[in-house]
Structures are given as C-alpha cells and as structure tokens.
C-alpha positions as CSV (number, residue, x, y, z in Angstrom):
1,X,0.0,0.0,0.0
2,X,1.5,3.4,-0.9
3,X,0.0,7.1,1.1
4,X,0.4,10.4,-0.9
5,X,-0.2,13.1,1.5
6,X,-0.4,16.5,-0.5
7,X,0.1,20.4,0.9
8,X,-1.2,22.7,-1.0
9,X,0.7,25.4,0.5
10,X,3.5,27.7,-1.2
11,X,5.9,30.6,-0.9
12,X,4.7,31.9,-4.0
13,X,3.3,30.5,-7.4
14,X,6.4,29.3,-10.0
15,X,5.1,30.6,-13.7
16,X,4.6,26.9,-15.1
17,X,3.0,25.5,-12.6
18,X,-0.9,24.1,-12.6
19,X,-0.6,21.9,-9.4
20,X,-3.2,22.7,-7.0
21,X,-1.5,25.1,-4.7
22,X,-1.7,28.4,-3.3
23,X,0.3,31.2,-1.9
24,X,-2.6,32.7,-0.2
25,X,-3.7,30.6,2.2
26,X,-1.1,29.9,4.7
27,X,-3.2,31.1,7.9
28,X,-5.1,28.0,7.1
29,X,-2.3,25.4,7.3
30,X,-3.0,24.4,11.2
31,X,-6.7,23.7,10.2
32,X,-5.6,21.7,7.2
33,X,-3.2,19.5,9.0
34,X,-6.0,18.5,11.4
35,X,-7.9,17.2,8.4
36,X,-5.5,15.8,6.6
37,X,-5.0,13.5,10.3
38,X,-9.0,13.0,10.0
39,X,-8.7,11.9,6.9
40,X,-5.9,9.4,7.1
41,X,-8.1,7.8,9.7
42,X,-11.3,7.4,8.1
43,X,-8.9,6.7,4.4
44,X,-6.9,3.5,6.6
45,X,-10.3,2.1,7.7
46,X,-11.8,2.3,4.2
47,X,-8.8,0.7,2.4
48,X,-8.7,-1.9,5.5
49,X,-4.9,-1.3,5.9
50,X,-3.3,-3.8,7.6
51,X,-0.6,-3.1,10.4
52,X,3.4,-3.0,8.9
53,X,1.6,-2.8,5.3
54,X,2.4,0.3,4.1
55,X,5.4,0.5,2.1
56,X,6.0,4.3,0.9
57,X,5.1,7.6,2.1
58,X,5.2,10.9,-0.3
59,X,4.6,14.3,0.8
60,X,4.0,16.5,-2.3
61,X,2.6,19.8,-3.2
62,X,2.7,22.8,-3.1
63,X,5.6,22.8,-1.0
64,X,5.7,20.5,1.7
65,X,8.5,22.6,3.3
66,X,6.2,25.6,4.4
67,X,4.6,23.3,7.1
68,X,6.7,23.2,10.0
69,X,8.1,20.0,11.1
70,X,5.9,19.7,14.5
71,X,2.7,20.2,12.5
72,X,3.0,16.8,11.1
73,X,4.3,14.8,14.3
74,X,0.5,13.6,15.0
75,X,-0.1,12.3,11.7
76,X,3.3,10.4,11.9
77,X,2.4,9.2,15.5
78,X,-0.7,7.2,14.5
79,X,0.1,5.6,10.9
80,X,3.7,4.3,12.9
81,X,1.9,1.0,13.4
82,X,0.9,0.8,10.1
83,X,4.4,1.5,8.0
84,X,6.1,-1.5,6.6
85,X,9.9,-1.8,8.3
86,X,12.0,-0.5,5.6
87,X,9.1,2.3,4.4
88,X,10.5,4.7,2.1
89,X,9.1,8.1,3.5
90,X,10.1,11.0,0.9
91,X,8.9,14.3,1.2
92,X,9.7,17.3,-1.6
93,X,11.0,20.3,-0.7
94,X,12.1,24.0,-1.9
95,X,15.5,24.8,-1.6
96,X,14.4,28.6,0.2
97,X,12.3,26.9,2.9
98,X,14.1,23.7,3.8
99,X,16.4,24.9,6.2
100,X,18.5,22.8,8.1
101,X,16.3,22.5,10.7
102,X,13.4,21.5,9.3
103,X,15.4,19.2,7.6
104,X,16.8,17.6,11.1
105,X,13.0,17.7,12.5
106,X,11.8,16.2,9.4
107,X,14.2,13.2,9.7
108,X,13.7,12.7,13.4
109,X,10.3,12.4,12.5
110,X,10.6,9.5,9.7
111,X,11.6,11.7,6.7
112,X,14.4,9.4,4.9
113,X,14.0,10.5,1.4
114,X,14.1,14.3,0.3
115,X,13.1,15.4,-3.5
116,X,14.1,18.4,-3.9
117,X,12.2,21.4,-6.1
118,X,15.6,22.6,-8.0
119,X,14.6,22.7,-11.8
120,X,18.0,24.5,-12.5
121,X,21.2,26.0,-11.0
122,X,21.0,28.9,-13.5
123,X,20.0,31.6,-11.7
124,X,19.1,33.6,-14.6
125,X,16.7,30.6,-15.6
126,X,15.4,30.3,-11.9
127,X,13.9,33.9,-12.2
128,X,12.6,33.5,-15.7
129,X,11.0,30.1,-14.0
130,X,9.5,32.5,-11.2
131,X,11.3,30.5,-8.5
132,X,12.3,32.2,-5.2
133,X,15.5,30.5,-4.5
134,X,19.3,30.9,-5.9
135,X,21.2,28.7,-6.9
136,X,23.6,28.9,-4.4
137,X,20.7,28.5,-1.7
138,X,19.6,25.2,-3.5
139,X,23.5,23.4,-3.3
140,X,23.4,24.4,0.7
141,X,19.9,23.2,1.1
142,X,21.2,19.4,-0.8
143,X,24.2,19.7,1.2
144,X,22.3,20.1,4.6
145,X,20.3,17.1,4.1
146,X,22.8,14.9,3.7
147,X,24.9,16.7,6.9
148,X,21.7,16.1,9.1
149,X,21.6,12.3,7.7
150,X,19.2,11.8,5.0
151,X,20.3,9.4,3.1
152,X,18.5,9.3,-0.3
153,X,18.5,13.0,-2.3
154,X,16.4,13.9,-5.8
155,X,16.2,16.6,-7.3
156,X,14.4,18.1,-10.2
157,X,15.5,19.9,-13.4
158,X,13.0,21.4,-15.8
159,X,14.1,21.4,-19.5
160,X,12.3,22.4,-23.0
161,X,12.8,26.5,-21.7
162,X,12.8,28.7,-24.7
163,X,16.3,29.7,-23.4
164,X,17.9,26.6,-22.9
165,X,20.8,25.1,-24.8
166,X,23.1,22.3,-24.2
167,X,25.4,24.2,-22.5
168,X,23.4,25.7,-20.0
169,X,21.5,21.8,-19.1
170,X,25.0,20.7,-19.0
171,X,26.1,22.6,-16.5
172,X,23.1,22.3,-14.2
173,X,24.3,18.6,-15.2
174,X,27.6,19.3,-14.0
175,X,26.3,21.1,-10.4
176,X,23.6,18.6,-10.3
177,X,26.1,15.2,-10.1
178,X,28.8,17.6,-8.2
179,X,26.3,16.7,-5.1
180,X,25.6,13.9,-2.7
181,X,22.3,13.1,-4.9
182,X,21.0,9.7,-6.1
183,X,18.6,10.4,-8.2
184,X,17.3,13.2,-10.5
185,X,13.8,13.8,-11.8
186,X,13.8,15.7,-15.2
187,X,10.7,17.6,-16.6
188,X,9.9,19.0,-19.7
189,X,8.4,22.6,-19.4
190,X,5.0,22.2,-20.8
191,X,2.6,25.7,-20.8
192,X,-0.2,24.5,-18.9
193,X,-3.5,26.3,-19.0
194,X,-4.4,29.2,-16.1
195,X,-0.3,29.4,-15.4
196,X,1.3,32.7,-15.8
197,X,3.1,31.3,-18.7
198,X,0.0,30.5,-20.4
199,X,-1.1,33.8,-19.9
200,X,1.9,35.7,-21.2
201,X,2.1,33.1,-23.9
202,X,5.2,31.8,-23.6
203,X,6.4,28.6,-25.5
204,X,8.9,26.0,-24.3
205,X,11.3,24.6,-26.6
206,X,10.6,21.2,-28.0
207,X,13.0,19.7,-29.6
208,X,13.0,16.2,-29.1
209,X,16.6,15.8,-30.0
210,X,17.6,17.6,-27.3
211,X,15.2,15.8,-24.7
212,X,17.0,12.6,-26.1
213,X,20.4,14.0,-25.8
214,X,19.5,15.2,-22.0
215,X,18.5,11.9,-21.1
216,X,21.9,10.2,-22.3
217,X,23.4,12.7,-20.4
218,X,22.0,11.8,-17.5
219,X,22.3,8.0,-18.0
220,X,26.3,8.4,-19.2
221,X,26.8,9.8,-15.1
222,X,25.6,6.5,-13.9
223,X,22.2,7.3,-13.3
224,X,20.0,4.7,-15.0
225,X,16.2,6.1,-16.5
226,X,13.5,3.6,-14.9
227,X,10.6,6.0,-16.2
228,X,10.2,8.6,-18.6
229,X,11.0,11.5,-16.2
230,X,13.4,9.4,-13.6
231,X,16.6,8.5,-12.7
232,X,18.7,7.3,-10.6
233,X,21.3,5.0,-8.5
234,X,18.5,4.5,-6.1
235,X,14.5,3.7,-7.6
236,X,11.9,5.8,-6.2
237,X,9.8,2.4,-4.2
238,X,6.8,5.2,-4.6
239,X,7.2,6.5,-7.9
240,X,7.7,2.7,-9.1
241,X,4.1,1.9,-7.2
242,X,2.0,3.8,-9.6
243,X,3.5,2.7,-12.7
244,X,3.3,-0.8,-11.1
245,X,-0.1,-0.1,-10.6
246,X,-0.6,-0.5,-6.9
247,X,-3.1,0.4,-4.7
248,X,-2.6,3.8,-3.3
249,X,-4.3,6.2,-0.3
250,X,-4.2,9.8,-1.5
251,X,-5.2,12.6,1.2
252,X,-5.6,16.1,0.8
253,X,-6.9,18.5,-1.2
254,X,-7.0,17.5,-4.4
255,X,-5.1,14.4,-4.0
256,X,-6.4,10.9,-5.7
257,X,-6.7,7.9,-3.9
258,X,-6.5,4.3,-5.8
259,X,-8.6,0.9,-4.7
260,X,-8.8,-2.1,-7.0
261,X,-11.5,-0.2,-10.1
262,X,-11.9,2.8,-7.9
263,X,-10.7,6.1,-7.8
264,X,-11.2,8.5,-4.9
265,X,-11.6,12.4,-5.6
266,X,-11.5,14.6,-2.1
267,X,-12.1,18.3,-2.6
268,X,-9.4,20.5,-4.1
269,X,-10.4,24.0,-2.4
270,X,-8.7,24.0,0.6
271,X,-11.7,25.3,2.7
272,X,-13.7,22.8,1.4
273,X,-11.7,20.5,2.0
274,X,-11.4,21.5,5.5
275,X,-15.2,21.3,6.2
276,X,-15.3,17.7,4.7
277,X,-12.3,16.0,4.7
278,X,-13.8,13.2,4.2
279,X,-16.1,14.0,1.5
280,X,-14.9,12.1,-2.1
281,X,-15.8,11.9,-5.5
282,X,-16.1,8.0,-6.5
283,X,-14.7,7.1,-10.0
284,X,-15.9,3.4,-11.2
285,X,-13.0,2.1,-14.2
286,X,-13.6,-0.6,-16.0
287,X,-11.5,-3.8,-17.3
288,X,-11.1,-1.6,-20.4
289,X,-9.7,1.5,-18.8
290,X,-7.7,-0.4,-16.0
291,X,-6.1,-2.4,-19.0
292,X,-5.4,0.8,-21.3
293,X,-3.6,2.2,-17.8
294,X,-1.4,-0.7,-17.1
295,X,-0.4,-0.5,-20.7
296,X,0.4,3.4,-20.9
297,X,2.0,2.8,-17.6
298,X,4.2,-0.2,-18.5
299,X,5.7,1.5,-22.1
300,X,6.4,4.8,-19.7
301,X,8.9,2.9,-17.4
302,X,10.7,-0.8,-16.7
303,X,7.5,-2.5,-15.4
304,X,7.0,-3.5,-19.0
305,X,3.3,-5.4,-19.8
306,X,2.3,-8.5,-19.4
307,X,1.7,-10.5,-22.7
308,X,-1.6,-12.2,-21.6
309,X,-3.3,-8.6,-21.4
310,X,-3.4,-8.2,-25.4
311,X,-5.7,-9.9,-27.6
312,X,-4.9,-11.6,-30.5
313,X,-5.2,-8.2,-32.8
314,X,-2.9,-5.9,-30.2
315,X,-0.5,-9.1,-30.0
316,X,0.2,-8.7,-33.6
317,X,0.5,-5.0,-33.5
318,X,2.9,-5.8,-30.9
319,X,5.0,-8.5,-33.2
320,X,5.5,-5.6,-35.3
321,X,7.0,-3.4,-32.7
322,X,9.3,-5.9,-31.5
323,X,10.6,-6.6,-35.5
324,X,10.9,-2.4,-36.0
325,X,12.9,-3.2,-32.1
326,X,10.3,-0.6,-30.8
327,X,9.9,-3.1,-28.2
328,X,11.7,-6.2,-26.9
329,X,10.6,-9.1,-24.6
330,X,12.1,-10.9,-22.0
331,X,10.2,-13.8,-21.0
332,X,6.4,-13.4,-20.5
333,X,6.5,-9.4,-20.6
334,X,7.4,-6.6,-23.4
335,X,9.7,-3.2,-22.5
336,X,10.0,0.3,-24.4
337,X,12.9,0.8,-26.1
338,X,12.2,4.6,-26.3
339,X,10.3,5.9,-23.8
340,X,10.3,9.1,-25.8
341,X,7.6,7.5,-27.7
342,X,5.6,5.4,-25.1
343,X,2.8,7.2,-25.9
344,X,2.1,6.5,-29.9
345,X,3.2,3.2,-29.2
346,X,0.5,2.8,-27.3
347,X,-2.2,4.2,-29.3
348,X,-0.5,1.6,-32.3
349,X,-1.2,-1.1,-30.0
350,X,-4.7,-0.3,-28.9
351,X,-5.8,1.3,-32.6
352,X,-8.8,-0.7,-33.9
C-alpha cells in the first residue's frame, strides 16, 4: 500500500505551474493539517490497511517545506503502526524553505527520502522560471540534508525553456552530479493552461533531440532512467508503485486515492476541504480503462506489460514493434525501447 499526503501550500506561485496550490492561504495550514489526520483515519479504515503494510510515504505539493516539522508529528504518530519496516518516506521540498532545521526535525520524525524542487542552478533561468530560491541556496539546502543524515537525495530539473541550450543543461548537469544526490527527476516545461506562462504566452522549446540527448546525459553519469521522467542509483519504491499499478491512499486536497477499479476524488479548495475532509468523489474504471492504464503505464517505465493482457489483434501490433525493435521481450512481458515515444506506441497497440 503506498500514502500520498499533498500540501497545497506555497511561498509563492512558479510561472509553469498548474498543481493545486496556493500562496494565499497559509493562515489556514493548522486547520488543514487536522484534516489531513481525519482523513488518514477514516482513508486506513476504508482501504482496511493492515498493520506493517504500508510500504512508501510521499509528501508532495505545493511545498511540503512551508509546514513546519511539529505540525506533522500527530499524523506520523498514528500511521507508525501501520508503515512496513523499511518504508521509504520521501517528502519534496524547496531549496528557500528547507532549512537545516526543518530538515533535522523532518528526519527525526521518519523523513528518509528528500526530493528536492531545483529545476536548474541557472540563476538567470530560476527567475525566468518564477522560483524564489538561488542557486547557491539550492546546493546548501542538498548539502544540509545529507549533513543532518538523509540518506536518499532527488532533485528536479526542468528542460524544454525557450532559453535553454546544451550548454546551460550541462552545466546544471555538472552542479547537479557535483552533489551527494541519487537520483534526478527531469521535466519537460510544458505551458499549462491558467499558469502565468500560459497567460503571457510563452512557449517552451521542444526539440525532441535535445530531450533525447538530456537523457543520455544523465544516463552516461551513472544514473539509470527507470521511467520517462526518472533516474537514478537509487529507484523511487513510490514512484515505481504507480506505474506498477498498486493500490494507493491519496489525502488532501486534491489528492487521488486508488482501490482495485476505484478512484477516490476529495475536494481540491482547501476550505472545502477543511469542512469535509472526508467528503470524495467516486470514479468506477472498467476492465477496459484499468487495462489501457497498465499498458500506458508499463511503455512509460521498466515494469513493461504482461503478454496475456493483449488480444490476438494488439498481439500482432505488438510482433510488429518488436521486429521495427520498438519493443523487446524478455520472458512473458514486453519493454520500451524509447520511452520518448511510449505514448504512440500505445495508441498503435490499442488502434482498432
């Protein structure tokens, strides 16, 4: 079983970004972190969570590092019984907010995975971006994890900006594997609609060459691409949960929970939220749409597919793949060659 928790709070809103999170609202965090414990509650009887059975933790956002470490001590108190013995807890974090304190209460509290909210050590790039942290402030926030003993470090690195180049992503390359970091999640900018960037019409740079050429990068350092947008010495157990398609408990606003063919929708305005916590909107899937998942999922990342999940029509499609060496398999389950082009692999598959 894997928990998302999500905080919807920020600092301030980045330009690109359509996550469901607000600057605004930070005089409501105490009340939200009470729900977010009442929901946890009412989410582990539902999902009939068994004690030692969960096996990851992620705290995303927003910006988990505007909470305070002591705000989430009751919510770590009462799942304890439930996590697994070697739960991967991971929490993101922004490099202006995650001080070395926080990051010290956060480990004392469970924390033993940090992903940090980078997306470049340009500071020139971090402005365009609308990020509020330098550079400089991002290296000493990496480096004061590891100083107060977390273990595993991420970051992320956004890409596709109208002024990138190969030598600027090389050197936030270069910065990037100069630190005690194990793995690195890479995003390409994409103008998402009610952002800033959207508004102002910006456009990203898409040349896929480039995305190719960043991504051999990366791998050439040692760092090993299990999924379209990760990499890494060490596999993110949570990450690898989704595209494994396991069960998963999301709470907050805005979060989604998983069950079997059900998906779980809580309110995303925080207020709302806060009145009902426990208040969800029910998705039903069918066979059809959990199979069309698993195989968008598998072509994105190193879980591959199953071949008893095709018919006889999308087996052939799928012969032809593996003679173009779109695809290979390796005994009863088929792997992407390219994850670059997961996506129209799949719509060739499931084309009628």
């Amino acid at each position: 079983m894997l928990l998302y928790i999500h905080i919807p709070f920020c600092d301030s809103k980045c330009y690109y970004c359509a996550f469901n999170s607000y600057a605004d609202k930070i005089y409501l965090k105490k009340f939200y972190m009470n729900a977010l414990l009442e929901q946890i509650k009412f989410e582990l009887d539902r999902f009939e969570v068994k004690k030692k059975s969960i096996e990851t933790i992620f705290i995303g956002g927003g910006t988990p590092s505007t909470i305070d470490a002591y705000m989430y001590e009751d919510i770590f108190t009462y799942i304890k019984p439930y996590l697994s013995n070697k739960v991967e807890v991971t929490t993101e974090a922004n490099p202006n907010s995650a001080t070395e304190k926080w990051l010290q209460d956060m480990n004392k509290i469970g924390i033993n995975r940090i992903s940090f909210g980078v997306q470049s050590f340009n500071d020139k790039k971090l402005k365009y971006l609308g990020r509020n942290h330098s550079a400089k402030v991002a290296i000493n926030a990496i480096e004061n994890a590891k100083k107060v003993g977390i273990v595993n470090l991420s970051l992320d690195l956004i890409h596709g900006v109208q002024k990138d180049n190969k030598i600027l992503l090389k050197r936030d390359l270069d910065v990037a594997f100069s630190l005690p970091i194990n793995h690195i999640s890479t995003y390409h900018l994409s103008i998402e609609k009610r952002t800033k960037f959207d508004k102002d019409k910006v456009k990203n740079r898409d040349i896929i060459e480039e995305q190719r050429w960043f991504y051999e990068e990366i791998e050439g350092r040692g760092f090993k691409q299990y999924e379209i947008s990760n990499f890494g010495k060490y596999i993110c157990k949570h990450n690898l949960g989704y595209w494994k398609h396991k069960n998963y408990i999301g709470v907050g606003a805005g979060a989604v929970g998983f069950l079997k063919d059900r998906r779980f929708y809580p309110h995303k305005r925080i207020d709302r939220y806060i009145k009902d916590p426990l208040f969800a909107k029910i998705e039903i899937l069918s066979k059809s749409d959990i199979k069309t998942e698993k195989i968008f999922l598998g072509l994105r990342s190193v879980v591959g597919i199953k071949k008893d999940i095709f018919s006889s029509d999308e087996l052939s499609r799928v012969n032809i793949l593996l003679k173009e060496d779109k695809l290979f398999q390796k005994e009863d389950k088929f792997y992407n060659n390219d994850y670059l082009l997961s996506d129209e692999i799949a719509l060739f598959i499931l084309s009628c």
